[in-house]
C-alpha positions in Angstrom: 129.3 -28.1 71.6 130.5 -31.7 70.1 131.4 -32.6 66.8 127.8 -33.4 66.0 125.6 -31.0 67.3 127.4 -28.2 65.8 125.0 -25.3 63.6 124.0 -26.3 60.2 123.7 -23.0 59.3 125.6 -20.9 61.8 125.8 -17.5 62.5 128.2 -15.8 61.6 129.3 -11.9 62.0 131.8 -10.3 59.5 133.6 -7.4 60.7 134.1 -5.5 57.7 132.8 -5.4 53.6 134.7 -8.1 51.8 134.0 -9.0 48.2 130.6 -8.9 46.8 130.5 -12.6 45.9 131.9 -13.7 49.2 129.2 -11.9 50.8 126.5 -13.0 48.8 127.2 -16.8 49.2 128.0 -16.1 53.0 124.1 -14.9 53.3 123.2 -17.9 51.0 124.7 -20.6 53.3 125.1 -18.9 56.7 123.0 -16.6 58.8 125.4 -13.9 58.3 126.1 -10.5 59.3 127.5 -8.3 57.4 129.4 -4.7 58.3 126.9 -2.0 57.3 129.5 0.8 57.0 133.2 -1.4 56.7 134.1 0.5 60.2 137.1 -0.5 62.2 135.4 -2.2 65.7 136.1 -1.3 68.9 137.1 -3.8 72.0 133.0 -3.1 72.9 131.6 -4.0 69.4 134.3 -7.0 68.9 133.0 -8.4 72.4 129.6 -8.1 71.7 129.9 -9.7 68.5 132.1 -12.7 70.0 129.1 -13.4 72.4 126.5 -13.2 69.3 127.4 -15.8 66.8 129.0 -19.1 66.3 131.4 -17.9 63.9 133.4 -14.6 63.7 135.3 -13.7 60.7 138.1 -10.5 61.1 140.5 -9.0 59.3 143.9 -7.9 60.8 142.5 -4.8 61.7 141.1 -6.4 64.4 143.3 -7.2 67.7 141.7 -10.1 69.3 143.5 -9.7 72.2 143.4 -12.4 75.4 141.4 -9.8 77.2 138.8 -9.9 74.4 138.4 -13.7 73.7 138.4 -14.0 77.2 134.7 -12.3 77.1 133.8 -14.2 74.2 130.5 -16.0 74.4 130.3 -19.8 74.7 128.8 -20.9 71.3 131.7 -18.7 69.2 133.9 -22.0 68.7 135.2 -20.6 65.3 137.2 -17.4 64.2 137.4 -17.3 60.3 140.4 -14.9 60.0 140.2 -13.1 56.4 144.1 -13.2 55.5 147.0 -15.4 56.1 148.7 -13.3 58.9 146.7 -14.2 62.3 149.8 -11.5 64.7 146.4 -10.1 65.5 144.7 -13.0 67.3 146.2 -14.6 70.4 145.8 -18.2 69.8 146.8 -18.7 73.1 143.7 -17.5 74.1 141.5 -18.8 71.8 142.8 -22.4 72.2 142.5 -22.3 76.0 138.0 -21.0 75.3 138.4 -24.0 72.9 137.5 -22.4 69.6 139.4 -23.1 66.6 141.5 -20.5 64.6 141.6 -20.3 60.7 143.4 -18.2 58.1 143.2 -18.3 53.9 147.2 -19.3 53.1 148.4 -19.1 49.8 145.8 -16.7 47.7 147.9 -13.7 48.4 151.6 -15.2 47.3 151.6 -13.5 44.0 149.7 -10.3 44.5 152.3 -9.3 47.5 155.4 -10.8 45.8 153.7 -8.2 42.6 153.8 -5.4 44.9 157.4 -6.4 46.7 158.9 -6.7 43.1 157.2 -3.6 42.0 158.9 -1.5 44.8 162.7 -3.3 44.1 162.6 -1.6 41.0 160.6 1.7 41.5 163.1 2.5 44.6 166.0 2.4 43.3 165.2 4.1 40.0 163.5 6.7 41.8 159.8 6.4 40.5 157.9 8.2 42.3 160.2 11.3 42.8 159.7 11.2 38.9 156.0 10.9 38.9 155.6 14.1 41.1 158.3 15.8 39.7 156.1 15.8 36.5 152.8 16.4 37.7 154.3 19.6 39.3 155.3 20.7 36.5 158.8 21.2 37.4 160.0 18.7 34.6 162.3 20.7 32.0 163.4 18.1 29.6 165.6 15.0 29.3 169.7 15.9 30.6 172.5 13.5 31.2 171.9 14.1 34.6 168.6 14.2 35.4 166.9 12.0 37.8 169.7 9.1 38.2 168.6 6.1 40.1 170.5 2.4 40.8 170.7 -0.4 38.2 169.1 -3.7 40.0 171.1 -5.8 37.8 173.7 -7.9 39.0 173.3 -6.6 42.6 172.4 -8.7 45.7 168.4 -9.0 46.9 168.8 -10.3 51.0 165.3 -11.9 51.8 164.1 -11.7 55.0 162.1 -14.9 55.0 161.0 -17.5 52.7 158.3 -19.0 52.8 155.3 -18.6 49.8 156.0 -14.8 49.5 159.6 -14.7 49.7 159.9 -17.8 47.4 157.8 -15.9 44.8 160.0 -12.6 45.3 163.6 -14.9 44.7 161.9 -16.1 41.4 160.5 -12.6 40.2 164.5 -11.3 41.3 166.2 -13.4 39.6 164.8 -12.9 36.4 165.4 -9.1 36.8 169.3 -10.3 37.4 169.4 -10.0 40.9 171.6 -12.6 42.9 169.3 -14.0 45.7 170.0 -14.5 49.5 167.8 -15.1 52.3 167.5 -15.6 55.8 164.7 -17.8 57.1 164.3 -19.8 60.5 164.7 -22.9 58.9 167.0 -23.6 55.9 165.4 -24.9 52.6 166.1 -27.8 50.9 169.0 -27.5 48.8 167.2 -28.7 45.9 164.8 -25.6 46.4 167.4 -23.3 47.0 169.5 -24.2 44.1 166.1 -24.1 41.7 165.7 -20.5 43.4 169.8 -20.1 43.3 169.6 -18.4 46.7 172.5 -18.7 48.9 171.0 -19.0 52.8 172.7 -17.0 55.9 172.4 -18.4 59.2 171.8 -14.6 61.1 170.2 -11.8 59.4 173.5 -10.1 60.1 175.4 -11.1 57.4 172.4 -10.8 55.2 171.9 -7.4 56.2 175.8 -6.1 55.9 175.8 -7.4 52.1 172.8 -7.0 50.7 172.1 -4.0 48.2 167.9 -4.5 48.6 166.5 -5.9 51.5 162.9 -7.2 51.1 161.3 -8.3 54.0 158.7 -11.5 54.1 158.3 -13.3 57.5 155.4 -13.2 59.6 155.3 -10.7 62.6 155.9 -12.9 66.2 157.6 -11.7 69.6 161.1 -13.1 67.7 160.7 -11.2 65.0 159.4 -7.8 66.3 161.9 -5.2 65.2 164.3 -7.9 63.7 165.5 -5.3 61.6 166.9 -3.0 64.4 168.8 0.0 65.2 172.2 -2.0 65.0 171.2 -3.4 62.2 170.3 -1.0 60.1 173.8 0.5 60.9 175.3 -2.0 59.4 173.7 -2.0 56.0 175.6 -0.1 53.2 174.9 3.6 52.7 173.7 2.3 49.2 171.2 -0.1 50.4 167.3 -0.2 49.9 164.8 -1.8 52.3 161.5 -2.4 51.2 158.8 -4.0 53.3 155.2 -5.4 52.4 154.8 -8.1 55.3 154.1 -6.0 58.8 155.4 -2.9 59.7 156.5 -4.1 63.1 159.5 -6.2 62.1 161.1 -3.0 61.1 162.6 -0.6 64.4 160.5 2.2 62.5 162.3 5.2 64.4 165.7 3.7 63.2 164.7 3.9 59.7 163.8 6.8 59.6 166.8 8.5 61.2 168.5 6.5 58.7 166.5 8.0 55.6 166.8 11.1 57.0 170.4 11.3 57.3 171.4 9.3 54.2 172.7 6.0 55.9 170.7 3.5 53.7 169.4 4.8 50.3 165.8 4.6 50.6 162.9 2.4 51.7 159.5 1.2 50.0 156.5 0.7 52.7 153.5 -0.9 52.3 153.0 -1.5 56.1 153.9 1.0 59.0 155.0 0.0 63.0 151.4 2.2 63.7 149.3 1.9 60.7 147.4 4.1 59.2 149.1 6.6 61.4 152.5 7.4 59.3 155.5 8.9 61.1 155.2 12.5 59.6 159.0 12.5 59.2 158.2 9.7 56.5 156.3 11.9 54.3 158.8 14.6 53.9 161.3 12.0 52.7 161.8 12.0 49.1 163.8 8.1 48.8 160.5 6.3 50.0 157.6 5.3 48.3 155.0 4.9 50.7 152.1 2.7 49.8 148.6 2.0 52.0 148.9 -1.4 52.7 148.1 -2.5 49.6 149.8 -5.8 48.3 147.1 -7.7 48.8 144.3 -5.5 47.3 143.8 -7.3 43.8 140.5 -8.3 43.2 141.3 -12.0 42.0 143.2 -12.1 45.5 140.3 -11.1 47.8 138.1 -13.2 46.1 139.6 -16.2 46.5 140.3 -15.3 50.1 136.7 -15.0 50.9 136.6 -18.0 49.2 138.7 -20.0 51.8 137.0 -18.8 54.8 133.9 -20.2 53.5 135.1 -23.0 53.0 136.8 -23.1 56.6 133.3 -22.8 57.9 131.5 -24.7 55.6 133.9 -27.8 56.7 133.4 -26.9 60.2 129.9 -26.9 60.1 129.7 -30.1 58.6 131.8 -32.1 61.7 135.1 -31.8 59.4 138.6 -29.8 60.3 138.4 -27.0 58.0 141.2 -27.3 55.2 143.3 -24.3 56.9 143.1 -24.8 60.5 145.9 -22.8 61.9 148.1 -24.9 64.9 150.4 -25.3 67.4 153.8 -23.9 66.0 151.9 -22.0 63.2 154.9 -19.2 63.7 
C-alpha cells in the first residue's frame, strides 16, 4: 500500500468499549468495529482481527507479541494504540511487517500524577486502614493514640522517572512540602529542575537509600524491568513508602512483599501489579498498602481525549499524512 492509495475510510477493529463519543465518531468516519462485550482477546481473536482490517486499535491489555504481528494480514499498516504505554506491542515486529505504531501522549499526565499524589498522602496517613476500620464498626472514638500515620511535610519524595507524569508529581509534591529528587535516564535541564527544585541522582541507588516516598513514573522496557529490586528494596529505610501507578513490572513484586510483610519499608500504594488483575494473595492480607485496580487513568475527561488522539492518528493516516503521535525508533 503507498502513500496514495491508502483507505479513505478504513477499517478499523477496536478491541474493547472506549468512550461513547470516541465510538460514535469512529463509526461516523471509519468502517469500524466495535467490541460487543469489552472482552479481553485471545492470541486467536487478536490474529484474526490483525488479518481483517486496515487499522487495529488496542489497549495494553493486549500483548501484540512478534509471534502475533508476525500473522498479521497485509493491508493492517496501522496499530492505533489507546494509551501512552506501547510495553505491550513489539515495535520491532511491527516495523519489520511495515505498519506504523501510534500511542495518545500527554492526556493522562494529570489524571495519573492525581492518583500518584493521592496515594503519597493516603499511605502514610494510613487512609484506608481508617476507612475500614469505620465501616466495621470497630471505631470507638477519637484517643491520642489512635490511628498515627507519617507527616509528608518536609520529608524527601525520590522519583523514579520524569518525564510528563513525574514532572506533574514533583509540582503536586512540592506544594504539599515535600523536597523533590529524581532519577531519570537523562538529566533535565537545570532550568527545569530548579523550576521543579529537584535535585537529580545519577543511580536509583542513592535515590532509593534516602528517599522517605518513592513514586515510581518511567515506562516499563527490558532496562527497567524490576528496577526496583530485591537489593534495592533492602536498602530503603524501614520508614520508607513506595507507591507505584506506571507498570507493575518495574517493581521485583515478591521483594516487596516480603518487605511489607516483615516491616522493612512502611508500606506501598499499587495501582499496577507484576501479574495484573491477578494480585499476590499475600498483598491483600497486608494492612500498609492501598491497593487500587489500575485506575489512574480512569477519569472520564482523560479517556475522552484519548479516543480523541487515536482518531486523529488515523484520520491523518488516512489522509497520506504522519499521524501527530507516531511512536519511533528510541521511543524508550
Amino acid at each position: 500500500m503507498t502513500e496514495t492509495d491508502r483507505p479513505s475510510r478504513p477499517r478499523i477493529i477496536v478491541t474493547r468499549r472506549l468512550a461513547p463519543h470516541a465510538e460514535a465518531r469512529m463509526a461516523e468516519l471509519f468502517e469500524t468495529v466495535l467490541s460487543a462485550d469489552d472482552h479481553d482477546m485471545d492470541d486467536s481473536e487478536l490474529v484474526a482481527a490483525m488479518q481483517d482490517c486496515d487499522v487495529l486499535v488496542p489497549t495494553l491489555n493486549d500483548h501484540l507479541t512478534a509471534d502475533l504481528i508476525g500473522k498479521a494480514g497485509p493491508r493492517l499498516k496501522l496499530i492505533a494504540n489507546f494509551g501512552n504505554g506501547i510495553d505491550h506491542i513489539d515495535l520491532k515486529a511491527a516495523r519489520a511487517k511495515g505498519i506504523i505504531v501510534t500511542n495518545t501522549p500527554g492526556v493522562f499526565t494529570e489524571d495519573t500524577a492525581d492518583m500518584a499524589m493521592a496515594l503519597i498522602l493516603a499511605v502514610p496517613r494510613r487512609l484506608a486502614e481508617g476507612e475500614k476500620l469505620v465501616r466495621a464498626g470497630a471505631w470507638k472514638g477519637w484517643t491520642p493514640s489512635g490511628m498515627l500515620g507519617h507527616r509528608i511535610g518536609g520529608k524527601i519524595v525520590g522519583i523514579i522517572g520524569m518525564g510528563r507524569i513525574g514532572q506533574a508529581v514533583a509540582r503536586r509534591a512540592r506544594a504539599f512540602g515535600l523536597s523533590v529528587h529524581y532519577h531519570n535516564r537523562r538529566r533535565l535541564p537545570e532550568t527545569l529542575e530548579q523550576e521543579l527544585g529537584a535535585s537529580y541522582h545519577a543511580t536509583p541507588d542513592t535515590l532509593l537509600r534516602i528517599a522517605d516516598i518513592v513514586s515510581i513514573h518511567c515506562p516499563h522496557t527490558s532496562e527497567t524491568h524490576e528496577l526496583v529490586n530485591a537489593a534495592r528494596i533492602a536498602a530503603m529505610k524501614p520508614t520508607a513508602y513506595i507507591i507505584n501507578t506506571a507498570r507493575g513490572e518495574i517493581i521485583e513484586e515478591a521483594a516487596l512483599v516480603d518487605a511489607l510483610a516483615k516491616g522493612k519499608i512502611a508500606g506501598a500504594g499499587l495501582d499496577v501489579y507484576s501479574q495484573g488483575p491477578k494480585i499476590d494473595p499475600r498483598l491483600l492480607t497486608l494492612d500498609n498498602v492501598v491497593l487500587l485496580p489500575h485506575m489512574g487513568s480512569a477519569t472520564f475527561e482523560g479517556r475522552e481525549a484519548s479516543g480523541g488522539r487515536v482518531i486523529a492518528n488515523i484520520q491523518a493516516w488516512s489522509d497520506g499524512h504522519r499521524p501527530p503521535d507516531q511512536v519511533l525508533e528510541g521511543w524508550v
